[in-house]
Backbone bond lengths (Angstrom), bond angles and torsions (degrees), N, CA, C in turn:
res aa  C-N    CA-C-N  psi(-1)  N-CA   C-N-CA  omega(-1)  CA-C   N-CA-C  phi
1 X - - - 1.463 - - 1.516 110.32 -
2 X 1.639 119.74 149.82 1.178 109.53 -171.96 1.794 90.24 -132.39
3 X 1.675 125.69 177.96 1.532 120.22 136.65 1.425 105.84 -102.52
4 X 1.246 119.07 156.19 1.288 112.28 149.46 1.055 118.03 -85.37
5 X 1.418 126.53 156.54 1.408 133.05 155.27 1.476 129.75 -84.22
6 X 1.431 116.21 11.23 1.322 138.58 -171.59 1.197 120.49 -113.31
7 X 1.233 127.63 -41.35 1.434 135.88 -165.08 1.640 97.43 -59.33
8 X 1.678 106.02 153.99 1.758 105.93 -163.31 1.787 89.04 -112.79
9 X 1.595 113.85 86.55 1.022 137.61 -179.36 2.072 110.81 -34.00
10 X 1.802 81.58 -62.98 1.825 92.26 -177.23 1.430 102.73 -39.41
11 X 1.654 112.15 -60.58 1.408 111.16 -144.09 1.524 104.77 -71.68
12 X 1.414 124.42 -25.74 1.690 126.71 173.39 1.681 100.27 -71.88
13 X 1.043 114.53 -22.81 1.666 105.25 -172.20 2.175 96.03 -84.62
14 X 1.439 119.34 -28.03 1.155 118.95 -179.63 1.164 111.76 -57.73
15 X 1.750 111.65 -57.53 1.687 126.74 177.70 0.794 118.08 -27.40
16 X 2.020 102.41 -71.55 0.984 113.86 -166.10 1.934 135.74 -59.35
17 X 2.092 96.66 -10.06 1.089 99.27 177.93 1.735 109.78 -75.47
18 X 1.470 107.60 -33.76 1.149 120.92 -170.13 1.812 113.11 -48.86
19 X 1.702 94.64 -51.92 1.476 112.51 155.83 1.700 104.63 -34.99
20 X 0.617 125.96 -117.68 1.445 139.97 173.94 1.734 112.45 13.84
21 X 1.419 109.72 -64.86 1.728 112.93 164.55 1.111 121.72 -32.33
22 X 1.793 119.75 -30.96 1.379 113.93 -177.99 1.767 112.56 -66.98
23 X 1.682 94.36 166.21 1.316 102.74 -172.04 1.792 120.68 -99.47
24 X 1.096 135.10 152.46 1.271 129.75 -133.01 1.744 88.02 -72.12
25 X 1.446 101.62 139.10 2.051 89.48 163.65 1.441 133.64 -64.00
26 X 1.130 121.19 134.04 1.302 104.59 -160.07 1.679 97.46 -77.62
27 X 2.061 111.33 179.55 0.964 98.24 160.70 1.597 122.69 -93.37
28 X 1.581 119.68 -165.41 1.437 124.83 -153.24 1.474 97.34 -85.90
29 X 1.502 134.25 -17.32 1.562 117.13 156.26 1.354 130.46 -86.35
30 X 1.698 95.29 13.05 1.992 102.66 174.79 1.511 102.09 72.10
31 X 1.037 129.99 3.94 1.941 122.84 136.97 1.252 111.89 -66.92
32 X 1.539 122.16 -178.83 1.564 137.74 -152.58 1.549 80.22 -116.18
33 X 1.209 121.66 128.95 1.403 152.07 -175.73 1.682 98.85 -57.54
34 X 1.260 131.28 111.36 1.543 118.83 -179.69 1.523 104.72 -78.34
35 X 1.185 117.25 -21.93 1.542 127.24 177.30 1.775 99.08 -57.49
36 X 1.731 124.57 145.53 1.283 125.94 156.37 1.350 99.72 -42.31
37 X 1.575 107.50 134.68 1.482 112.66 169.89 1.616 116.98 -80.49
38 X 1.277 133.78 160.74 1.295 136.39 130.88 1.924 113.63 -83.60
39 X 0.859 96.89 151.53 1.446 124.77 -163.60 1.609 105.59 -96.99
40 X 0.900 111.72 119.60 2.273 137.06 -164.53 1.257 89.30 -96.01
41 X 1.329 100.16 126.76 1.729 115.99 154.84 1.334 140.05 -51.83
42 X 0.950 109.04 126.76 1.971 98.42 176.61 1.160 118.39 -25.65
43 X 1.111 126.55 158.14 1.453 135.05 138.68 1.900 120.99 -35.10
44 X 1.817 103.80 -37.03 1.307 102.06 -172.35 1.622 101.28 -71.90
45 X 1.224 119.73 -15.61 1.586 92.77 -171.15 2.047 92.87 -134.20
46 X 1.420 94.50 48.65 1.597 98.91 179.11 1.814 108.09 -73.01
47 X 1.517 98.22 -24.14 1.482 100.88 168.94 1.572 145.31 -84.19
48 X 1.840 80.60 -2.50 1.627 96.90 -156.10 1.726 101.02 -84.94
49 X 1.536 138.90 150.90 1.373 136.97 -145.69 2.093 83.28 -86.83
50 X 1.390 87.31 145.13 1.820 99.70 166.03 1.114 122.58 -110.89
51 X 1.542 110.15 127.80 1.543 105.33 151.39 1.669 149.52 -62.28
52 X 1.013 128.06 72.46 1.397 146.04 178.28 1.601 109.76 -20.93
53 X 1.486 114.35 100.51 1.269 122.38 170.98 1.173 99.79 -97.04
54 X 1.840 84.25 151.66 1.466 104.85 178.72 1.595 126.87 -110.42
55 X 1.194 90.50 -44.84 1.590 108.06 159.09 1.507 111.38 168.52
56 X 1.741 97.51 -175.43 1.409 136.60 50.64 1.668 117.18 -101.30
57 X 1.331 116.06 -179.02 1.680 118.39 170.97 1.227 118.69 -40.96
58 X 1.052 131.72 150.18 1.304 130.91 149.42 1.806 129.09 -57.30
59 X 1.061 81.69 -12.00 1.872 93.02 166.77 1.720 113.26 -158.37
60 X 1.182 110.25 150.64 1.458 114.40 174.10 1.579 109.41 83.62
61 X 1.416 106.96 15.05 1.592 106.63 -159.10 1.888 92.65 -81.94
62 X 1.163 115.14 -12.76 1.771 105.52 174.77 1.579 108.46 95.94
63 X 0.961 136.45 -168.03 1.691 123.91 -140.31 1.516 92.72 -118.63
64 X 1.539 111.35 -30.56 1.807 122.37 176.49 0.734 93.83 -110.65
65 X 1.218 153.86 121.08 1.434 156.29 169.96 1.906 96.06 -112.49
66 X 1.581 95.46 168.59 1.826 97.37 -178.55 1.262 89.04 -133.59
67 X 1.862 107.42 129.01 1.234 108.67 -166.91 1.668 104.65 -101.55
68 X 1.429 128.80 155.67 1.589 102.05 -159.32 1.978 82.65 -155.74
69 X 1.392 99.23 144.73 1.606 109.01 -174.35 1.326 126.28 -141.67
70 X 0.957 150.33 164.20 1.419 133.11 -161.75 1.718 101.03 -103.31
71 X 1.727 111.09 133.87 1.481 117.77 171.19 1.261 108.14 -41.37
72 X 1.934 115.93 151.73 1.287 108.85 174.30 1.581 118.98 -126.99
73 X 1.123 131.26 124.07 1.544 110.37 -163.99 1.768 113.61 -49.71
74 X 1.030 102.86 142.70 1.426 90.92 157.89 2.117 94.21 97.75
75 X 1.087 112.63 -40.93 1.301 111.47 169.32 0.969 151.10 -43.59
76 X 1.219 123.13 91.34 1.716 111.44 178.26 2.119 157.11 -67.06
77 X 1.992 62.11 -38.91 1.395 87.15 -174.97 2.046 92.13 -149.70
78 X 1.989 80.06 134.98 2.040 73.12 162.46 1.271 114.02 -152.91
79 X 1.263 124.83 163.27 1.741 127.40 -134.60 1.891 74.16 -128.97
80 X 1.335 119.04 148.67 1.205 157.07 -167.96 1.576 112.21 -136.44
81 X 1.421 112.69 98.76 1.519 107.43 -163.84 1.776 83.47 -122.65
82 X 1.848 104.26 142.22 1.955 98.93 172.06 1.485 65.62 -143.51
83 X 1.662 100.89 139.18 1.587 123.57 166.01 1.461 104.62 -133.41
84 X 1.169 117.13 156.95 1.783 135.24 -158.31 1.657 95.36 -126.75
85 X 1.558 88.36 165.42 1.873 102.58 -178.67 1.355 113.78 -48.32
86 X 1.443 114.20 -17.72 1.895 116.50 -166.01 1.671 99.51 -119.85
87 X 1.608 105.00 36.20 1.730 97.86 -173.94 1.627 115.88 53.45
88 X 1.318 133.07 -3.06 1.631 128.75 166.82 1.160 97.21 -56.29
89 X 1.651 115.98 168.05 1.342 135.67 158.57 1.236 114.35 150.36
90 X 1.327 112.10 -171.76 2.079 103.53 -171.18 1.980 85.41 -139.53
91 X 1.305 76.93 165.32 1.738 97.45 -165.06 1.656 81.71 -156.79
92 X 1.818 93.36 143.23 1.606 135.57 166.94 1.165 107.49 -151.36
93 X 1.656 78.85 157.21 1.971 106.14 170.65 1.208 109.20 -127.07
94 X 1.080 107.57 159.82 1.628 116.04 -175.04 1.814 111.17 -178.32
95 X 1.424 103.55 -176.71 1.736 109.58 157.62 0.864 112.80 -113.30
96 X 1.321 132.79 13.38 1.581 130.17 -170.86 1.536 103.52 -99.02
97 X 1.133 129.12 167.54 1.698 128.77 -163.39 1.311 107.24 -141.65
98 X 1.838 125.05 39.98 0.964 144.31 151.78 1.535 94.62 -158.88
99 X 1.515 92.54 164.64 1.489 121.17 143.71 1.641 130.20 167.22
100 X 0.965 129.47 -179.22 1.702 129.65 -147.42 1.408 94.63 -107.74
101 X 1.548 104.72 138.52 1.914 113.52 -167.05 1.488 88.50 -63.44
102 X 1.453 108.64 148.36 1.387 123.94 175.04 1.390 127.45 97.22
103 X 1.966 105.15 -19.05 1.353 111.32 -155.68 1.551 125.86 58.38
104 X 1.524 119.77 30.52 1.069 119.78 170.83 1.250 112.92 -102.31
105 X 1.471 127.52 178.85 1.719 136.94 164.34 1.501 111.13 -65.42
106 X 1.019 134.83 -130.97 1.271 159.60 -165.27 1.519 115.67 -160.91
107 X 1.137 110.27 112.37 1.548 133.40 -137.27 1.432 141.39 48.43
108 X 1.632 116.57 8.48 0.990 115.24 135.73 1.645 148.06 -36.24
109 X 1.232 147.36 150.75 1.478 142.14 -170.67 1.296 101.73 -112.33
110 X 1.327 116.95 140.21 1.663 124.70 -171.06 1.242 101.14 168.60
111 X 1.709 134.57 -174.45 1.267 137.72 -173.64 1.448 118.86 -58.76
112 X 1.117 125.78 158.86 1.286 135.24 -158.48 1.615 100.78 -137.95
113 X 1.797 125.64 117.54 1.483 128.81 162.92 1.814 100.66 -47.47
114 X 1.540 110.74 137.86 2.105 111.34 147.65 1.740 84.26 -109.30
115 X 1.064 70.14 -168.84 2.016 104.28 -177.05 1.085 110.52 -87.39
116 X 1.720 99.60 155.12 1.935 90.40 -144.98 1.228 148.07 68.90
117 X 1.787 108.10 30.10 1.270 109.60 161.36 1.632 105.21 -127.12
118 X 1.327 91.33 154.61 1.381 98.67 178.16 1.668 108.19 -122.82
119 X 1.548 108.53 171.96 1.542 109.48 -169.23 1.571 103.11 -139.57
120 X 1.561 112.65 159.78 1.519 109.77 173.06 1.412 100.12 -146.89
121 X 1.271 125.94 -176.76 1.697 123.58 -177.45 1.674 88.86 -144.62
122 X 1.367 107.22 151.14 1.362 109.86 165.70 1.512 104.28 -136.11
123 X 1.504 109.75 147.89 1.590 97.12 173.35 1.605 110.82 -124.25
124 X 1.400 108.24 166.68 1.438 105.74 -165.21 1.423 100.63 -132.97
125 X 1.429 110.73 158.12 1.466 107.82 -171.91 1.740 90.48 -101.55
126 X 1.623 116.66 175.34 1.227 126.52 -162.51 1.337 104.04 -68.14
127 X 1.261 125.50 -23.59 1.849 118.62 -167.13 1.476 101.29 -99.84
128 X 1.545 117.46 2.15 1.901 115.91 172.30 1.357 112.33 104.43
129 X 1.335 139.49 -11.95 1.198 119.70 168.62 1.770 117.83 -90.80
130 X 1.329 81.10 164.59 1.933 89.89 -168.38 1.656 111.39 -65.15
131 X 1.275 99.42 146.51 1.885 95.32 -158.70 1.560 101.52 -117.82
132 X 1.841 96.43 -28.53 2.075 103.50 -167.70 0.784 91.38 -151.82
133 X 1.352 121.34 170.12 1.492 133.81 153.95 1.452 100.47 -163.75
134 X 1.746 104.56 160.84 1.481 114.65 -158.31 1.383 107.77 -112.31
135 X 1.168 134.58 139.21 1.342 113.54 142.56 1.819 143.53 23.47
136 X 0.860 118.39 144.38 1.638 98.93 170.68 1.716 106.06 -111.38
137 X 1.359 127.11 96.61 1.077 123.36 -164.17 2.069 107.91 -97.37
138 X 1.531 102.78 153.23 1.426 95.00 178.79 1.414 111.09 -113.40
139 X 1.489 115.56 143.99 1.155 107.59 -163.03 1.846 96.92 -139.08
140 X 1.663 124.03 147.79 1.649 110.70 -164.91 1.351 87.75 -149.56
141 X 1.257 120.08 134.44 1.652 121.43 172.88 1.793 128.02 -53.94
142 X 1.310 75.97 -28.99 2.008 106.73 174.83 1.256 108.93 -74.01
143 X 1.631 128.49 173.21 1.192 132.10 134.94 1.665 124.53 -71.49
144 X 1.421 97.17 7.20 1.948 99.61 171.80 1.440 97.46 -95.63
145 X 1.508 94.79 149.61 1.867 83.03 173.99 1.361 126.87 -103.92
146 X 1.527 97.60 2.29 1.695 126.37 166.01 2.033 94.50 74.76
147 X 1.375 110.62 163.03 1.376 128.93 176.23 1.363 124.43 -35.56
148 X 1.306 141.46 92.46 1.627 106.24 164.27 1.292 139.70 -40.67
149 X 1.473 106.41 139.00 1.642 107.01 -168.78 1.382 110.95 -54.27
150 X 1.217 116.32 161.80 1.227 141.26 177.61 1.700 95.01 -67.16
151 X 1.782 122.75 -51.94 1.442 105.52 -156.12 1.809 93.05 -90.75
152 X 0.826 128.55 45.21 1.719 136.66 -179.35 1.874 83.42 -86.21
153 X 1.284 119.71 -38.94 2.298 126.02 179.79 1.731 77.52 -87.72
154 X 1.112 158.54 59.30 1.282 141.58 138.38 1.451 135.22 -38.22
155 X 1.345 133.41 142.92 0.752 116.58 -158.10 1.887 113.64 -89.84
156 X 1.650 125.34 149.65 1.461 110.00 -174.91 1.401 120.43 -43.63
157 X 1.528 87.14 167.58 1.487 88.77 -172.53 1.488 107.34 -77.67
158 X 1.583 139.79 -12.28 1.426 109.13 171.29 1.735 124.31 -81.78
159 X 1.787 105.03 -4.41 1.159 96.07 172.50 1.541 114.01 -69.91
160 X 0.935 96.11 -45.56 1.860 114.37 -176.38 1.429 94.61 -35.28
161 X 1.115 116.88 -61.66 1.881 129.57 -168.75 1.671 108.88 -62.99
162 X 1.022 117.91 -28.40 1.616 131.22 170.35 1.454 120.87 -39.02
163 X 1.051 142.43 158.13 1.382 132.76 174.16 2.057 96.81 -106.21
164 X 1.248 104.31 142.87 1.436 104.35 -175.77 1.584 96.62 -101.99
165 X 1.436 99.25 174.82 1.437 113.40 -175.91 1.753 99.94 -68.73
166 X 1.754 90.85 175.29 1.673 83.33 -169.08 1.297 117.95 -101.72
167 X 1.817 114.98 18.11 1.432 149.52 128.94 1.393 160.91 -159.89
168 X 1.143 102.77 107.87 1.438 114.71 -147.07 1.282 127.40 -35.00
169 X 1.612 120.27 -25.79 0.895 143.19 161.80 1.339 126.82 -59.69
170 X 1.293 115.56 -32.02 1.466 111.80 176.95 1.520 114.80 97.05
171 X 1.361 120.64 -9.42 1.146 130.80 -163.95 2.083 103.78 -166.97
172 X 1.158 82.15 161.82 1.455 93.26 -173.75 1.615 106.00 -39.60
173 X 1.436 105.72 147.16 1.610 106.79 -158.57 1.685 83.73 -158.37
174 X 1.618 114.31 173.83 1.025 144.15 141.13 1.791 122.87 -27.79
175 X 1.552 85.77 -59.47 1.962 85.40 -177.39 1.154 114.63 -91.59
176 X 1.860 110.42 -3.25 1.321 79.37 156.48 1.583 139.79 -75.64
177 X 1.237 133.11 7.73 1.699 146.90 -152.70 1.405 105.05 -86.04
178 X 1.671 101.72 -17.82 1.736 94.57 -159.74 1.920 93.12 -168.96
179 X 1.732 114.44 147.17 1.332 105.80 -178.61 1.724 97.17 -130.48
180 X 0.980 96.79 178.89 1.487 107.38 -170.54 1.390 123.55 -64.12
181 X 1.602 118.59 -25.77 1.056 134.83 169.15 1.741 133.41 -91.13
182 X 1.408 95.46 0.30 1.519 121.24 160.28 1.372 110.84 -91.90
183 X 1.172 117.71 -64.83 1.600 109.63 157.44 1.837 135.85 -28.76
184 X 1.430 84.38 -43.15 1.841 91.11 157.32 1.061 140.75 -56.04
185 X 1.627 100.22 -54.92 1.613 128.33 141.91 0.894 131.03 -50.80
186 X 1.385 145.64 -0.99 1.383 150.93 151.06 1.340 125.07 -95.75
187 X 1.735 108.66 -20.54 1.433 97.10 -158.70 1.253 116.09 179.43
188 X 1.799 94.52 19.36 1.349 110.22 173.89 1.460 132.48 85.37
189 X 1.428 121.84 155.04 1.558 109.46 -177.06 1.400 135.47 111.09
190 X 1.259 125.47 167.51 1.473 114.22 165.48 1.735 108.20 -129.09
191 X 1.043 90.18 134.64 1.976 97.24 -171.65 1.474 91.77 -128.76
192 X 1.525 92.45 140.25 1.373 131.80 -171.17 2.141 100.02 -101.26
193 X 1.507 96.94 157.31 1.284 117.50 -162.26 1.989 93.99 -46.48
194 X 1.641 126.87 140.38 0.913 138.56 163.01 1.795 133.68 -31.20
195 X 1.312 134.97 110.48 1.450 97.25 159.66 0.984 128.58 -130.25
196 X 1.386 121.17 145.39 1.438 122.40 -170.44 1.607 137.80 -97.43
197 X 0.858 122.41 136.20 1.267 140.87 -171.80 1.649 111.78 -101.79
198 X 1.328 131.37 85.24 1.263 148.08 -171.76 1.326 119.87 -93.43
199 X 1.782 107.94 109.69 1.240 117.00 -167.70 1.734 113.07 -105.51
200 X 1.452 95.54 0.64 1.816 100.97 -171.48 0.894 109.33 91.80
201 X 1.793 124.33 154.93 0.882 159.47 135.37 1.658 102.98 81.74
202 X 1.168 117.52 19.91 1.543 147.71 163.28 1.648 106.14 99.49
203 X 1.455 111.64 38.17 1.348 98.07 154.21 1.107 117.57 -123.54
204 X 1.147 130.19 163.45 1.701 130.02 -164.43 1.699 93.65 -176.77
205 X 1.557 88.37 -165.98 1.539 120.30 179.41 1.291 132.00 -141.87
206 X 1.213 114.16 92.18 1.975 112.69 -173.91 1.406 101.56 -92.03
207 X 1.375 109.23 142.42 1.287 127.90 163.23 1.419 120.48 -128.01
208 X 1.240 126.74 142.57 1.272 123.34 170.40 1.975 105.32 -141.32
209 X 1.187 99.04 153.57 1.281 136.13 -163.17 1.389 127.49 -91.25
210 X 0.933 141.93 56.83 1.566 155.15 -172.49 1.610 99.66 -38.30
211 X 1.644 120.36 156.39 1.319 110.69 -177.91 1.544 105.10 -100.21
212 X 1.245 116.55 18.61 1.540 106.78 151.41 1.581 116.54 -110.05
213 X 1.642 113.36 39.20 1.774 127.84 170.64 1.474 82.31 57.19
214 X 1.436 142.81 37.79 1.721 110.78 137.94 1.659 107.70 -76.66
215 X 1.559 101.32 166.77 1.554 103.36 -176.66 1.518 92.54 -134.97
216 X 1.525 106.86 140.31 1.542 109.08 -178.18 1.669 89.12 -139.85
217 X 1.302 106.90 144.30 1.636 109.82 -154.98 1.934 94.64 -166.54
218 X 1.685 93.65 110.36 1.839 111.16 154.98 1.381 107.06 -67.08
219 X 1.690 100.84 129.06 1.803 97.85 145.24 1.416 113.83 -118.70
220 X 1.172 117.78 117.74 1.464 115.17 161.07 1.280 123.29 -85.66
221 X 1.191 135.72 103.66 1.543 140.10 -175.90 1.797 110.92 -128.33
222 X 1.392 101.76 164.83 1.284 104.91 -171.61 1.338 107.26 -55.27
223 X 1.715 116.45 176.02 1.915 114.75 -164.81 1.555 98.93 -71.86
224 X 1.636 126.99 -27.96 1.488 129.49 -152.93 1.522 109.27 -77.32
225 X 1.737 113.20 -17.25 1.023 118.80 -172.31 1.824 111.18 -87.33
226 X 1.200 99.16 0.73 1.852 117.29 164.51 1.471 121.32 -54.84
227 X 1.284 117.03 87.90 1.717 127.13 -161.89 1.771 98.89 -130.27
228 X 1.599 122.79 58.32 1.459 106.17 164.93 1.836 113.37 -55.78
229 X 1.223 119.99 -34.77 1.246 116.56 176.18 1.246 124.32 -51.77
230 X 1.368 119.98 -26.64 1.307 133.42 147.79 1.405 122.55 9.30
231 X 2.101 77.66 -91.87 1.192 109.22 -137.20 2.220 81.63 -108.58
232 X 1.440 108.83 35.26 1.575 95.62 171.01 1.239 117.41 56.96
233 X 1.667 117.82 19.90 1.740 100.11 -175.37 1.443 127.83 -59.13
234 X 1.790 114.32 144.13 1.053 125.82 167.55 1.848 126.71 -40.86
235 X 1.536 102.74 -32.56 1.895 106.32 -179.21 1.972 79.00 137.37
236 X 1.750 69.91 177.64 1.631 75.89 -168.60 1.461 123.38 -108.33
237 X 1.339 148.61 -172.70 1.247 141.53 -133.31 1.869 100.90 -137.15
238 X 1.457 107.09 124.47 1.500 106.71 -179.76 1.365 109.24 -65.84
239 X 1.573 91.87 146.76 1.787 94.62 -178.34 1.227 134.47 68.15
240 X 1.784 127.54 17.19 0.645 98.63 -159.93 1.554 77.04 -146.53
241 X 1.424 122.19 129.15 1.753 126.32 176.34 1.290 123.23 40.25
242 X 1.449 115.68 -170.68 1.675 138.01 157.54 1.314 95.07 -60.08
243 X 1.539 114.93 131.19 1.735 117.97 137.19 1.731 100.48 61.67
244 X 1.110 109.61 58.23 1.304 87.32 -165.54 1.783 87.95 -111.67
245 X 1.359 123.29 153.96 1.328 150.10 146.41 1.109 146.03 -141.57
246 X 1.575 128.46 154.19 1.290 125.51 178.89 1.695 121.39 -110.59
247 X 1.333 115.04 148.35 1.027 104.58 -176.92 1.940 104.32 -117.54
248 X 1.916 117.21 144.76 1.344 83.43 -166.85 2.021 86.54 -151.93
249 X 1.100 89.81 57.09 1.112 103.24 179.58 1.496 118.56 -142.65
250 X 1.030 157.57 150.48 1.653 165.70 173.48 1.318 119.55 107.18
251 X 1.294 128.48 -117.07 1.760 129.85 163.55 1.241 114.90 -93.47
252 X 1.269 130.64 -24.27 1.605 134.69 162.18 1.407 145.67 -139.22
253 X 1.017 150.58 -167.90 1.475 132.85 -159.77 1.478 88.48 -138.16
254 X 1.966 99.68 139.96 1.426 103.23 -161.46 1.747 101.60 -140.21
255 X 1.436 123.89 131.55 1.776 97.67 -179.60 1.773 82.56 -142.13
256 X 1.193 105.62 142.38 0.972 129.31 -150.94 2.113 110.23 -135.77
257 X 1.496 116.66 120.25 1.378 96.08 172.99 1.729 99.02 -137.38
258 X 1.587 109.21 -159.39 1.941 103.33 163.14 1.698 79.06 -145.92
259 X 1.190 67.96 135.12 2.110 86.07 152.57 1.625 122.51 -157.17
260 X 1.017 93.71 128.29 1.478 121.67 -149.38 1.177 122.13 47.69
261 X 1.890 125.50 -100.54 1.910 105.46 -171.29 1.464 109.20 -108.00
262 X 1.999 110.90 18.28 1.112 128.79 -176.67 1.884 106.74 -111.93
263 X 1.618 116.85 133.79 1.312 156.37 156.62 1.899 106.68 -69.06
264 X 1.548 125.71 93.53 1.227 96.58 179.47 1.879 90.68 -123.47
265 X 1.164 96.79 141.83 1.625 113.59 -171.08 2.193 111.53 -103.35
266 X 1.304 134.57 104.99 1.832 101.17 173.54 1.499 97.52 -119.73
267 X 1.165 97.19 148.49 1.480 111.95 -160.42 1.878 107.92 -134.76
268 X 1.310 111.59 109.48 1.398 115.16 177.95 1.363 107.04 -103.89
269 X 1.391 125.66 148.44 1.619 120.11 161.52 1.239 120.77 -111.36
270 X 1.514 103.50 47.89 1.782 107.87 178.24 1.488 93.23 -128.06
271 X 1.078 118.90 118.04 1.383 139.87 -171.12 1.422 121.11 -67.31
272 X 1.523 92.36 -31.00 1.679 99.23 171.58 0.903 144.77 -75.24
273 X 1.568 97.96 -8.29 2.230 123.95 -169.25 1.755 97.92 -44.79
274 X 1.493 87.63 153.29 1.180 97.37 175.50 1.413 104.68 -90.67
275 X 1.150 104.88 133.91 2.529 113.20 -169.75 1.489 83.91 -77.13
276 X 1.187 140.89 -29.32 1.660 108.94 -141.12 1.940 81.50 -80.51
277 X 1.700 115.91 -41.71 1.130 138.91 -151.14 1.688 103.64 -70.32
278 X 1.579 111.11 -49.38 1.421 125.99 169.50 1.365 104.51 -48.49
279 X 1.677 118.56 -56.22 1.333 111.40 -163.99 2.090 121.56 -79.56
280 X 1.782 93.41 -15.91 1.075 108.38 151.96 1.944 124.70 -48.20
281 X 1.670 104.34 -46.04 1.238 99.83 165.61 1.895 124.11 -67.07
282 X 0.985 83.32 -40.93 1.930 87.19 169.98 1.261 111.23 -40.07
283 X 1.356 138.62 -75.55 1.815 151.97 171.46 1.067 103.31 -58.67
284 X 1.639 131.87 6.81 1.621 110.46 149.25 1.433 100.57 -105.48
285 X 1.152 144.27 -39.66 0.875 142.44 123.22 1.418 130.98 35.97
286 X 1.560 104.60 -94.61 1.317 127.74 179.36 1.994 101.89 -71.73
287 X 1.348 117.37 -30.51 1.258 114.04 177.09 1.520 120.34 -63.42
288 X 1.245 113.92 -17.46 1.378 127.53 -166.62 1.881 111.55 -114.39
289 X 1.156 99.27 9.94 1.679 105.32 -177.09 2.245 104.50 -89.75
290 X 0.686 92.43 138.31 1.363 113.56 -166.61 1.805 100.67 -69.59
């Protein structure tokens, strides 16, 4: 398995919302399918070539499921995106035309599908532009098939492409602590516009999106929600807050401190980050908290 560092992340995450607007297919006697639906493409891209998924089920598929798609001529590389009712989820690229949620083996420990997520594949030809794209299919470890997401009404694709304010909130937030181009500067990459997750009274959750689907994401939450025991931490990090530790072992890299009546958590899922550089982001971070 590989990521690319090329693939144009935004514009498959735009599509794919567009994907999503469509309305469920019906079934072949023109009743409403009692089966969980997958979700039909617009009209705008009724012409555009598809990627043919194969699976897993749409229900009962188990908590790791292995997601698997049909080769495409002409393909080089293809990105594997699964998003959940709260926009979570994990995304890869590769040439391979399966693989297991998380990028793990089989009995390995790593992320786990709930109900209510759905998945799409896009494929790309060797010089980077988009070549296929699939369906938006839903897939639930259960036999429930859990809620459709909320961003299934997504917003168009030129908002998506827009640059947003530099907080959504209007007031001290999460994204404000750190921007996309500091992140570059720390630790490599290209990161796409912020989003936030607003919990009040200035705690929340920003995440942003690298265009090879890594996700690097602040939580600011109250101090009580401070659980390194949790998360198994390694010990804690010089110079840097209250209680502070990192954790740098499992599916992602996590450093964690409190200062004053604030809990702040950053969490990457690229395994390779450089810690001295990650934890460099922490102490700018914590320098910039109100």
């Amino acid at each position: 398995m590989m990521r690319s560092n090329t693939l144009p992340w935004l514009v498959v995450t735009a599509i794919i919302a567009v994907v999503g607007c469509g309305s469920p297919a019906p079934a072949a006697d023109g009743a409403a399918s009692a089966q969980t639906p997958s979700y039909a493409r617009p009209a705008a891209l009724a012409d555009f070539p598809m990627v043919e998924l194969v699976g897993p089920a749409a229900t009962g598929a188990g908590p790791v499921p292995v997601f698997e798609w049909r080769a495409m001529a002409g393909a080089d590389t293809y990105l594997l995106s699964v998003r959940g009712p709260d926009r979570r989820g994990w995304a890869w690229s590769g040439t391979e035309t399966s693989v297991r949620y998380g990028g793990v083996v089989e009995g390995q420990s790593g992320p786990t599908i709930v109900p209510g997520m759905y998945w799409s594949v896009a494929a790309f030809d060797a010089g980077g532009p988009l070549l296929a794209l699939s369906e938006l299919r839903p897939v639930s470890p259960t036999d429930e098939p859990g809620p459709a997401p909320d961003w299934l009404a997504a917003a168009p694709v030129a908002s998506i492409a827009a640059p947003a304010a530099a907080s959504p909130a209007g007031e001290f937030d999460a994204c404000d602590l750190f921007s996309a181009d500091e992140v570059a500067a720390a630790i490599d990459g290209t990161w796409g516009t912020p989003e936030l997750t607003d919990y009040g009274s200035g705690n929340g959750h920003c995440e942003w999106t690298s265009t090879n689907g890594t996700l690097f994401g602040i939580d600011v939450m109250p101090a009580d929600a401070y659980d390194p025991d949790g998360w198994d931490a390694d010990g804690p990090i010089e110079g840097l807050g209250e209680q502070s530790y990192i954790v740098s072992h499992g599916w992602d890299r996590r450093i964690g401190f409190v200062r004053g009546g604030r809990s702040v958590m950053l969490v990457i899922d690229w395994t390779r980050v450089d810690l001295e550089a990650f934890a460099g982001i922490a102490r700018e971070v914590e320098g910039r908290l109100p």
